[in-house]
C-alpha positions as CSV (number, residue, x, y, z in Angstrom):
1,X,0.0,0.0,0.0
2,X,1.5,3.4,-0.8
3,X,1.7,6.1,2.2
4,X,0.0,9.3,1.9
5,X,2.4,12.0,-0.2
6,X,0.5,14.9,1.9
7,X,-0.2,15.4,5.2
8,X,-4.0,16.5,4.7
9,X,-3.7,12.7,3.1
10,X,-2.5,11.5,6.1
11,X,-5.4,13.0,8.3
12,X,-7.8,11.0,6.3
13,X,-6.4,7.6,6.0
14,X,-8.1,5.1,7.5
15,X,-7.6,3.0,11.0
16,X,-7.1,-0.2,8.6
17,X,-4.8,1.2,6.2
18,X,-3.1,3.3,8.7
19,X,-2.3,0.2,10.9
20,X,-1.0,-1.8,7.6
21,X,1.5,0.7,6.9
22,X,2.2,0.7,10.7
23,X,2.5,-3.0,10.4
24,X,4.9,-3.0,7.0
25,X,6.5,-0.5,8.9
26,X,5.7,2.4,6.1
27,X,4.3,5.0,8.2
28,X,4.5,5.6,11.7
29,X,2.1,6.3,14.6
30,X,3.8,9.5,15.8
31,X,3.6,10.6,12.1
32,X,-0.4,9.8,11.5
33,X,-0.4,11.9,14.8
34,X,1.7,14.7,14.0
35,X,-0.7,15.8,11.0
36,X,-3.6,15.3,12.4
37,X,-2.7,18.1,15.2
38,X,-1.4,19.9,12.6
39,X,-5.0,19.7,10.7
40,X,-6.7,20.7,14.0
41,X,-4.3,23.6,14.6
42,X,-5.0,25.2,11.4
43,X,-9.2,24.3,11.8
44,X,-10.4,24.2,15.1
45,X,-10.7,27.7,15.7
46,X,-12.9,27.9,12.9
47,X,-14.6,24.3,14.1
48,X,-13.9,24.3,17.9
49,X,-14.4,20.6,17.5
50,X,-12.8,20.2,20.8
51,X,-13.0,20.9,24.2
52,X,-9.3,19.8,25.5
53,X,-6.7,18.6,24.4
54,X,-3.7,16.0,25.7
55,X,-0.8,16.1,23.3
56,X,2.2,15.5,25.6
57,X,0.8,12.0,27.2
58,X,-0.6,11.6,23.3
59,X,3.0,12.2,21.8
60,X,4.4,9.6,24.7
61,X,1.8,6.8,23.6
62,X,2.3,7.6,20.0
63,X,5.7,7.1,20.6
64,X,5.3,3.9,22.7
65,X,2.9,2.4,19.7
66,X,5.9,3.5,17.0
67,X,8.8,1.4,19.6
68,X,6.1,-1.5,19.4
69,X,6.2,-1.8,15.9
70,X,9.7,-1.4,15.5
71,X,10.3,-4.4,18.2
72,X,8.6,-6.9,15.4
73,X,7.8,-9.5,17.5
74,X,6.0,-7.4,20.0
75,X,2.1,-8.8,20.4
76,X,0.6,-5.7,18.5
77,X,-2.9,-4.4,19.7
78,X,-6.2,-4.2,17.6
79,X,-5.8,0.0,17.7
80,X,-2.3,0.1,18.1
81,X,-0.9,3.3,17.4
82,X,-4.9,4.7,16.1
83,X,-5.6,8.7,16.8
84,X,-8.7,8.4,18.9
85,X,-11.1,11.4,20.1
86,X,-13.1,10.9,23.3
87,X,-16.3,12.6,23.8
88,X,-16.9,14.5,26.3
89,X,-18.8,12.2,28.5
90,X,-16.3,9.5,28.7
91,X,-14.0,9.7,31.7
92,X,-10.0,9.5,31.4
93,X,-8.1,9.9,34.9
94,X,-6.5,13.2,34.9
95,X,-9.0,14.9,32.6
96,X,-12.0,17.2,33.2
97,X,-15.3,15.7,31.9
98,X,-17.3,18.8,31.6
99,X,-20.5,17.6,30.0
100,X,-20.4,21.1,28.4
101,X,-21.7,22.9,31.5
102,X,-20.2,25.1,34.7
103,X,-22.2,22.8,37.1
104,X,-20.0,20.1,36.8
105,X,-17.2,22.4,37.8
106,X,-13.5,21.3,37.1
107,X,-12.6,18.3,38.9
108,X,-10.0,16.0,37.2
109,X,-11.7,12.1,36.7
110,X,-10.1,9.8,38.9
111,X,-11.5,6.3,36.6
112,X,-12.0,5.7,33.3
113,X,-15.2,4.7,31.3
114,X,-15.6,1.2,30.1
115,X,-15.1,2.6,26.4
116,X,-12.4,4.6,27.5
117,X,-10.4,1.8,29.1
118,X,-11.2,-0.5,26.2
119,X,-9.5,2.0,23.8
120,X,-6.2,2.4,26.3
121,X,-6.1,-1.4,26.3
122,X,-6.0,-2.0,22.8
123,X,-3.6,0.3,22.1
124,X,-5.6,4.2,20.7
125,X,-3.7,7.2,21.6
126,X,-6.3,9.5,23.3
127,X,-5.6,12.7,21.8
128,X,-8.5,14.9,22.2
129,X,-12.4,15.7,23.9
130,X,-14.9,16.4,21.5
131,X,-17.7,19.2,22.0
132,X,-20.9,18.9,23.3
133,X,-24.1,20.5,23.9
134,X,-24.7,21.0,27.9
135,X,-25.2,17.9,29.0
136,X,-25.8,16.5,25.8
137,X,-29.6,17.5,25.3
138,X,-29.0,18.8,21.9
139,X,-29.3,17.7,18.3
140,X,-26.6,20.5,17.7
141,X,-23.6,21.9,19.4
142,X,-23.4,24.7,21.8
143,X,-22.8,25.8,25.4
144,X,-22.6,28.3,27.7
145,X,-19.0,26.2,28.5
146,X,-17.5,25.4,25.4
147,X,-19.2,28.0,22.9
148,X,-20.5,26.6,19.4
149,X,-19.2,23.9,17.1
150,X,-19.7,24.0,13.3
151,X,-20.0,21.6,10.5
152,X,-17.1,21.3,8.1
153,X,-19.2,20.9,5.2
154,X,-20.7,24.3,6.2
155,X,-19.5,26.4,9.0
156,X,-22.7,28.4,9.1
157,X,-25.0,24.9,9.6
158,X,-24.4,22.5,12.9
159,X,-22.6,19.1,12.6
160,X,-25.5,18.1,14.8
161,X,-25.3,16.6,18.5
162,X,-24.6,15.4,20.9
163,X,-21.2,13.9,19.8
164,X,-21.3,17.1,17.1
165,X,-17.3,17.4,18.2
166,X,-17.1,13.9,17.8
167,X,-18.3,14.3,14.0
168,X,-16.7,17.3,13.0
169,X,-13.3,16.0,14.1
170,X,-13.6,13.0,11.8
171,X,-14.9,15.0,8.6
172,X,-12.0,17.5,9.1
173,X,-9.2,14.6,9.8
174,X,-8.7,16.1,13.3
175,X,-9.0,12.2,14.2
176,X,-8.9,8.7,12.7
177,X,-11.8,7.1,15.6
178,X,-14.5,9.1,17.8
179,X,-16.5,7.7,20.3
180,X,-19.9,8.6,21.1
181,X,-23.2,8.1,22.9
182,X,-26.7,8.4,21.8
183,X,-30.0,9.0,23.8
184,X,-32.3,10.2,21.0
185,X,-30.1,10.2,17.9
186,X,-26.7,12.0,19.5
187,X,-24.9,9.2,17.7
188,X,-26.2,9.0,14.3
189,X,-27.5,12.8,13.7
190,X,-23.5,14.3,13.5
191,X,-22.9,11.1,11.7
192,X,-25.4,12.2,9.3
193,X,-24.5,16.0,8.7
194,X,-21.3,15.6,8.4
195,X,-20.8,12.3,6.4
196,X,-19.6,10.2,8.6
197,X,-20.2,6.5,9.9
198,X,-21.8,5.9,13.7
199,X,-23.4,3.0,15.4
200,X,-26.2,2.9,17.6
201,X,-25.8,-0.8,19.3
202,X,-28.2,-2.5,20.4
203,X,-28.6,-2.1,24.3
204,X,-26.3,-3.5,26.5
205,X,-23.5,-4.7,23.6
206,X,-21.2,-1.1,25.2
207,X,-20.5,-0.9,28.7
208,X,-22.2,2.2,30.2
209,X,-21.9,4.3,33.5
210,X,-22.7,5.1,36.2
211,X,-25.1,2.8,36.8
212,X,-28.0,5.1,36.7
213,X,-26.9,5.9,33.2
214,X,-26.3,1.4,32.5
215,X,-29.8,1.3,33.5
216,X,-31.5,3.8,31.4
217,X,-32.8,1.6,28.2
218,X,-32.8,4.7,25.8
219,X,-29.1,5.2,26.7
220,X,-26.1,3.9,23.9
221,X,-22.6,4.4,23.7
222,X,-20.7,3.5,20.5
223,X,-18.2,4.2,17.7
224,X,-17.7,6.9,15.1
225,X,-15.7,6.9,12.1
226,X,-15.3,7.7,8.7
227,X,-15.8,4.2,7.1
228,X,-18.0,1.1,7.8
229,X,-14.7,-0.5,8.6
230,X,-13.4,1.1,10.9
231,X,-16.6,1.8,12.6
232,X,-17.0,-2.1,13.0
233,X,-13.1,-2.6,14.0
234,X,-14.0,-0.2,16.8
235,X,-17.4,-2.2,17.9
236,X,-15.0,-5.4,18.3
237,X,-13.2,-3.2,20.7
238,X,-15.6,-1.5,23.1
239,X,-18.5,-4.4,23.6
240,X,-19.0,-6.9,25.7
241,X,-19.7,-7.6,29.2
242,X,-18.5,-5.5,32.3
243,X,-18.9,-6.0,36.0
244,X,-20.1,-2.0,36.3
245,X,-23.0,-2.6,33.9
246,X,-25.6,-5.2,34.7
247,X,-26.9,-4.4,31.6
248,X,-24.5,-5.6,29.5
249,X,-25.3,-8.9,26.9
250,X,-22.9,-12.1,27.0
251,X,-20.9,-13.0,24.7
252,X,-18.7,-10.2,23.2
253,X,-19.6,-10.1,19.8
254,X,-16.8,-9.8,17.0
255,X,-18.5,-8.8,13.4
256,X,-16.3,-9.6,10.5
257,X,-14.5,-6.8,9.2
258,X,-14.9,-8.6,5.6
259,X,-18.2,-8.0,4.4
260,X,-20.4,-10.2,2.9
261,X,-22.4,-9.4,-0.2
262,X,-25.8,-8.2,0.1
263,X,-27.4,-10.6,-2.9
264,X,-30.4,-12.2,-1.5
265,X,-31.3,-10.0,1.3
266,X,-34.8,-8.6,1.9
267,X,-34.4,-4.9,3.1
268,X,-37.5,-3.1,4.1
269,X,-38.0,0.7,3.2
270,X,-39.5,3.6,4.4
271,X,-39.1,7.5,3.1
272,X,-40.7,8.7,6.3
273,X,-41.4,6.3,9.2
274,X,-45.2,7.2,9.0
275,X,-45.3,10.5,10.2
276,X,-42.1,12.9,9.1
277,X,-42.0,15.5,6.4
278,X,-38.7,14.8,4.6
279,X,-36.7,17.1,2.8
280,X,-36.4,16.0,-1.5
281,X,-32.9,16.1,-1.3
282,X,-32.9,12.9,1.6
283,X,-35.9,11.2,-0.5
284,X,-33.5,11.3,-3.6
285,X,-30.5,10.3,-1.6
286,X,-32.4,7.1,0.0
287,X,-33.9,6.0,-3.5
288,X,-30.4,6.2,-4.9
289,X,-29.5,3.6,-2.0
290,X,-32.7,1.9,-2.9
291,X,-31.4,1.4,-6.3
292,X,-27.7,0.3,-5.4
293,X,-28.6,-1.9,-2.9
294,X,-30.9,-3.5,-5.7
295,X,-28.2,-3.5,-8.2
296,X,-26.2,-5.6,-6.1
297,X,-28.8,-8.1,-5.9
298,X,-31.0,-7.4,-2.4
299,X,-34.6,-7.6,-2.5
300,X,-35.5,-3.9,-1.4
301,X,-39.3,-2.9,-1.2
302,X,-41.2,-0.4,0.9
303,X,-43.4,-0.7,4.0
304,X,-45.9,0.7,5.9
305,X,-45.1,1.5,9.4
306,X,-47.8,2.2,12.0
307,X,-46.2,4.6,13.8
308,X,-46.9,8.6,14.4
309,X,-46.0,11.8,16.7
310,X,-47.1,9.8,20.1
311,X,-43.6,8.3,19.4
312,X,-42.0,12.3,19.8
313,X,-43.9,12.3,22.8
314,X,-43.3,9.4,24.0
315,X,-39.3,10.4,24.0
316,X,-39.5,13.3,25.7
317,X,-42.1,12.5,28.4
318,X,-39.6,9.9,28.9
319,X,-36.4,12.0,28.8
320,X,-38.3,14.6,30.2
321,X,-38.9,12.7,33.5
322,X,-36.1,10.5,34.2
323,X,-33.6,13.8,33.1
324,X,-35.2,16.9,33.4
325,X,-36.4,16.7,36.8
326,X,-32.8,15.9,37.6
327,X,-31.3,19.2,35.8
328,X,-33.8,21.6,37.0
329,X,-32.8,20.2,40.5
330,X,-29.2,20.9,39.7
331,X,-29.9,24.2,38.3
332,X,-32.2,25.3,41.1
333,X,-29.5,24.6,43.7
334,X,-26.6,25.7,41.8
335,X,-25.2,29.3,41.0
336,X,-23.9,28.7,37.4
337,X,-24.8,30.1,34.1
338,X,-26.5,27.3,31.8
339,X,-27.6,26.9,28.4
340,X,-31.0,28.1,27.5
341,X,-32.4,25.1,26.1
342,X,-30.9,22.9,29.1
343,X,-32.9,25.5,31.5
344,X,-35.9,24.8,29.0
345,X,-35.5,21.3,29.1
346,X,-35.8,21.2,33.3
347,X,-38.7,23.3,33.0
348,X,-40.4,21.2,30.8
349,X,-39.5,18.3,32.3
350,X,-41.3,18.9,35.7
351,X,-44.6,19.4,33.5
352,X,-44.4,15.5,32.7
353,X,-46.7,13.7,35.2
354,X,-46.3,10.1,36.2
355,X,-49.2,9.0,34.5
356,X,-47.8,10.5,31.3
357,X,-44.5,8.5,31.9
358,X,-46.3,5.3,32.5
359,X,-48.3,5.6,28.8
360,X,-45.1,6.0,27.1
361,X,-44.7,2.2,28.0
362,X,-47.9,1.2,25.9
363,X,-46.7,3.3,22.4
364,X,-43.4,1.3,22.8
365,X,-44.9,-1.9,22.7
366,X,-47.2,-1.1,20.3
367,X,-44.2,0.0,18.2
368,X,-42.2,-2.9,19.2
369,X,-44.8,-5.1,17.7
370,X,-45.1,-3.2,14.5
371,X,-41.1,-3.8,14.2
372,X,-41.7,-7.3,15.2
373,X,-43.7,-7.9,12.4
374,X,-41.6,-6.2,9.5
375,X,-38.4,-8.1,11.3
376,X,-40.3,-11.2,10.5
377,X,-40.0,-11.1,7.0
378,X,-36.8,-8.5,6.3
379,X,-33.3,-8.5,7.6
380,X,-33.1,-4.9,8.5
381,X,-34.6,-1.7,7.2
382,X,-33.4,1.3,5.4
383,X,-34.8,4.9,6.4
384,X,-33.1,8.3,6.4
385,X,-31.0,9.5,9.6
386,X,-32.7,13.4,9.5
387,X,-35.9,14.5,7.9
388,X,-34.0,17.7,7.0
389,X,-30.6,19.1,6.0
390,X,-29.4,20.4,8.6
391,X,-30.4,23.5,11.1
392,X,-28.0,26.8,12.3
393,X,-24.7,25.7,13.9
394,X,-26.0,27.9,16.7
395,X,-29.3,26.2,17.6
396,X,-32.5,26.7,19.4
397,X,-33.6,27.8,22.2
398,X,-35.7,24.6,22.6
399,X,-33.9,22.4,21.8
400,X,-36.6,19.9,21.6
401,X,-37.9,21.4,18.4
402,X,-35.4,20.1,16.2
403,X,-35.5,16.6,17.7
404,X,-39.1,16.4,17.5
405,X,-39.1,17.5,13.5
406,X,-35.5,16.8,12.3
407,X,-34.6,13.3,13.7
408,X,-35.4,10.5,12.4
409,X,-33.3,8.2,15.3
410,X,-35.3,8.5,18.4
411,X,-37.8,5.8,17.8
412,X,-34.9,3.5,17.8
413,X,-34.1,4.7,21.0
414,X,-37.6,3.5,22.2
415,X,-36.8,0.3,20.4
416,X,-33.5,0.5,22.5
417,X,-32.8,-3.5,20.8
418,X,-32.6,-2.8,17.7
419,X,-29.2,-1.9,16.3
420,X,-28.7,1.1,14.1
421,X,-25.9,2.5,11.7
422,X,-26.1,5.7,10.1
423,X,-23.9,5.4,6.6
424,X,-23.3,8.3,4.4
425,X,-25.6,8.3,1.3
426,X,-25.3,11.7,-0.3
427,X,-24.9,15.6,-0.3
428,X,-27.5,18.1,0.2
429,X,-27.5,21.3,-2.1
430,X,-26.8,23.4,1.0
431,X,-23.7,21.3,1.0
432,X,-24.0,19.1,3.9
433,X,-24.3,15.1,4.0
434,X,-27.3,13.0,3.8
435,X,-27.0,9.7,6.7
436,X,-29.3,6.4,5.7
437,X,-29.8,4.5,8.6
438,X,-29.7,0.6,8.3
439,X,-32.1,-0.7,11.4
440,X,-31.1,-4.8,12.2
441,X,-33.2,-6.9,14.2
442,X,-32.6,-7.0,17.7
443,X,-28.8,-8.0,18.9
444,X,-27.8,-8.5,15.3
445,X,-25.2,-5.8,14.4
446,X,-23.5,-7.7,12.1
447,X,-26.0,-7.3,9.5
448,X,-26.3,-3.4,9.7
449,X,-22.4,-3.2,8.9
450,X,-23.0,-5.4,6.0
451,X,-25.2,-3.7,4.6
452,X,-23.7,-0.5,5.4
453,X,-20.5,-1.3,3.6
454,X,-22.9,-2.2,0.8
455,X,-24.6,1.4,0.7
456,X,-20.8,3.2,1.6
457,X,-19.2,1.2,-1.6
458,X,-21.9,2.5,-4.4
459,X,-23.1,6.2,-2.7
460,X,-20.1,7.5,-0.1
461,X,-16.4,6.7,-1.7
462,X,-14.5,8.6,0.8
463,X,-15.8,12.1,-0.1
464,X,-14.4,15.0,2.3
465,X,-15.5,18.8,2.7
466,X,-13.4,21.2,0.4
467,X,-11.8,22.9,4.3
């Protein structure tokens, strides 16, 4: 494989090519690092992608990865060696998780997350904390803490949220890997806007805390990147069981990084899930997909879904309750400046009654059973990641809004089982990306990377904003 002749080349090679040439000894860890800080010291104050950065200990582990390779016999690690951003939500000892807002103050972590850990053991080098919205109740990017983040593809539209840093650091090169965590879509919307690859897992495959966080069903943490790939060389990193999470699904799952071909498979679609207005552009850009993944011999044909808006309510009665009565606590007690749609959030949050909570339990089922049924006869289904392309970088004031109208991911949430990857599909004419998401039945991620690949291979190509 030939190395990169440039260094903006560099910044966008991927974790499997990169660790090939690390392997035939053709390019070196410290060097795949060294550009991409050089890429994020020329964008990020147009970006602000990130919220800290740790380049001495980054340098050292770089470094450490380079002497491993060199050894030659040395037991080499699945990421040995691989740039990786951490969200800001994902503890590192040493560091200050944030969560995008004053109330959390500015105590160093003393343990690391599950995912974080996982990545240390196999070898990333931790280089940088992506942006958030205040604690990460946003389909877009902003805080009182951490000021606004922008998309790549278009600096005046948002590269979506919560793990917005998290996407715009992979679609400038500012980092080969990028974790994330989704609640209502935080994974797959900045996967969507700015063309990138994220997973969804089902619940339980990822290790989450605390535990009131392992226990909370809508609740995902999972990988970002720019290709299928590496999005699925990451997942064989970060799942499996852990003692913290009670939650979490035996055995770990390893999905092949050699994808099958799609021939054969029956792929359900839907434009609009029942009940969203969709943008042309995204129509166009999932009956292109339609068409490849027909070309390539799957058996793709439209349903009818059931659903409708008591699903948007049903997410943020839920939210609302188990989260918003805890911020507007917070808030309440605390002397702090927050974010306008966080303090909006609270207040809504303590209008959702018990009762209301409870109810949200009968539209999942009946949703559950409507998936059940489609499952029965498809392997997954194909549906776009946002109804729209793409919103200011700067926001609402409601944030809830956007979600409600926009995002086409929190129904998956409710259907917490399912497994969903949002795959690049296409480019809006405001500039910025078009996501398809590929829903799996329950537990069965294998098949959404699959048929990601499949979608990536005839509609992405490695495209990349003109910075």
């Amino acid at each position: 494989m030939p190395i990169p002749s440039e260094s903006n080349e560099l910044c966008y090679l991927s974790a499997s090519a990169a660790l090939q040439l690390f392997r035939q000894r053709e390019l070196s860890p410290v060097e795949l690092l060294n550009a991409q800080l050089a890429q994020a010291e020329k964008l990020e104050p147009q970006l602000n992608a990130f919220s800290a950065q740790r380049l001495e200990l980054a340098m050292q582990a770089a470094r450490e990865a380079e002497q491993r390779y060199a050894r030659g016999g040395a037991p080499l690690r699945a990421l040995e060696g691989i740039p990786v951003a951490l969200k800001n939500e994902h503890t590192l000892c040493g560091w200050v998780t944030t969560k995008g807002s004053w109330l959390q103050g500015n105590q160093p972590d003393t343990v690391n997350a599950p995912i974080t850990q996982r990545l240390l053991d196999a070898g990333a080098v931790i280089h940088a904390q992506t942006n958030v919205p205040e604690f990460y109740m946003a389909g877009f990017t902003r805080s009182v803490r951490h000021g606004v983040t922008r998309n790549p593809w278009n600096l005046a539209m948002t590269p979506g949220g919560s793990s917005g840093g998290s996407g715009a650091a992979l679609a400038a090169g500012m980092t080969t890997l990028a974790s994330g965590s989704d609640i209502g879509g935080s994974i797959r919307i900045p996967a969507s806007y700015c063309g990138v690859v994220g997973l969804k897992p089902s619940y339980g495959r990822v290790p989450v805390t605390p535990i009131g966080y392992a226990l909370h069903t809508m609740n995902h943490i999972g990988p970002m990147a720019r290709t299928v790939a590496d999005c699925a060389l990451m997942f064989n990193v970060v799942n499996g069981p852990h003692p913290a999470d009670p939650a979490t699904v035996s055995p770990k799952l390893e999905v092949p990084l050699a994808f099958a071909p799609v021939k054969g498979l029956r792929i359900a679609l839907s434009y609009d899930l029942n009940f969203y207005r969709v943008h042309e552009d995204v129509r166009r850009a999932l009956e292109q997909v339609a068409q490849a993944l027909r070309e390539q011999g799957a058996i793709v044909e439209p349903v009818a879904l059931d659903w409708d808006e008591r699903a948007a309510d049903a997410v943020l009665q839920r939210l609302g309750y188990e989260t918003g009565r805890e911020f507007a606590s917070r808030i309440l007690l605390q002397d702090a400046p927050t974010s306008d749609y966080i303090r909006q959030f609270a207040a809504d949050g303590l209008k959702v009654s018990g009762e209301q909570y409870l109810a949200t339990n009968e539209v999942i089922g009946r949703m559950y059973d409507s998936m059940a049924r489609l499952m029965a006869s498809h392997d997954a289904l194909i549906c776009p990641t946002m109804a729209s392309i793409g919103s200011s970088a700067e926001g609402e004031s409601d944030s809830s809004a956007i979600l409600r109208s926009d995002a086409m991911t929190y129904p998956f949430n409710l259907l917490s089982r399912h497994p969903v990857l949002s795959v690049p599909a296409g480019v809006a004419s405001n500039g910025v990306p078009i996501g398809v998401q590929v829903v799996g039945r329950t537990l069965d991620e294998g098949s959404v990377f699959r048929i990601g690949a499949a979608i990536e291979a005839a509609c992405w190509a490695g495209r990349r904003p003109a910075l």
